[in-house]
Structure formats: structure tokens, C-alpha cells
C-alpha positions, 0 to 999 in steps of 0.5 A: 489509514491515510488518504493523502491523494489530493495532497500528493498531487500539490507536492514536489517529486521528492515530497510526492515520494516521501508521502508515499513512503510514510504511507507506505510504512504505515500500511505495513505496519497495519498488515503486521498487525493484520498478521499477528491478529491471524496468528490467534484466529480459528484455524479454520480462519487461519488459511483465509486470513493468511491468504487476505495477508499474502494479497496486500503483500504482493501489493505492498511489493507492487508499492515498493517497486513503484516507488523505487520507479517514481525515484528512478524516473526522468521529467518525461516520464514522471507523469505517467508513472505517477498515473500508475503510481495512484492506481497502485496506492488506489488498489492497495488503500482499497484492498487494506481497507477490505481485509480490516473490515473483514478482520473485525 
């Protein structure tokens, strides 16, 4: 899993929002994996993983939306919307990291 914060903050705009992309694909990729890995626990653990899923899914679309705002956004706003977007990516690295762990 990538931590790219400091080298997005040196980048151009449309350098800023293709690091965010790829780490956006790579993140996916790593909850289909999370996700397949569900498919073969206990049941019992079934429901609790598919619920860890579901939450890194709703940020996975709260990164997607916050791209296509990145890519929308005029000079003015950009900054502000790159403040949000570092939450973002923040809460989404953070909760990915914490159902990895809890998937081991």
C-alpha cells in the first residue's frame, strides 16, 4: 500500500490526479482481494468481513467522486479541494490498512 502524500504535494494538477488514480486502482484491487478472501472465511466471519468491505467501498466511492471534483476544479478552488482530497485518501489509506490487519 502506497503513501505517496508527500509526492503529490510537489506534482502538477494533472500529475496530482494521476498518483491518485493509480493509488486508487491499487487500493481496489486490494479490497477485491480482501473480498475474495471473505468469500472463504467462517461464516460467522463472513457478515464481519463483508461489512469491513462495504465500508472501504463507500470510501473507495467517496475517492472516486473526489477525483472527478479534483479534475472538474477551477485554479480557485483547487486548493481547497486538494485539502479534502488528502482527508479523503487519509481515511481511506488508514481504514484499508485496519481491515488488512484484521484479515491476517
Amino acid at each position: 500500500m502506497s503513501n505517496n502524500h508527500t509526492e503529490h504535494c510537489s506534482k502538477t494538477k494533472e500529475e496530482y490526479i494521476d498518483s491518485l488514480s493509480a493509488e486508487l486502482k491499487e487500493w481496489s484491487a486490494e479490497i477485491d482481494v480482501l473480498s475474495a478472501k471473505a468469500e472463504t472465511a467462517e461464516a460467522d466471519m463472513q457478515v464481519k468481513y463483508h461489512e469491513e468491505i462495504e465500508s472501504l467501498r463507500v470510501r473507495e466511492r467517496a475517492a472516486v467522486e473526489k477525483i472527478k471534483e479534483l479534475r472538474a476544479a477551477s485554479d480557485d478552488a483547487w486548493d481547497a479541494i486538494k485539502d479534502t482530497a488528502e482527508h479523503v485518501w487519509h481515511d481511506f489509506r488508514t481504514g484499508l490498512a485496519n481491515v488488512i490487519s484484521k484479515f491476517k
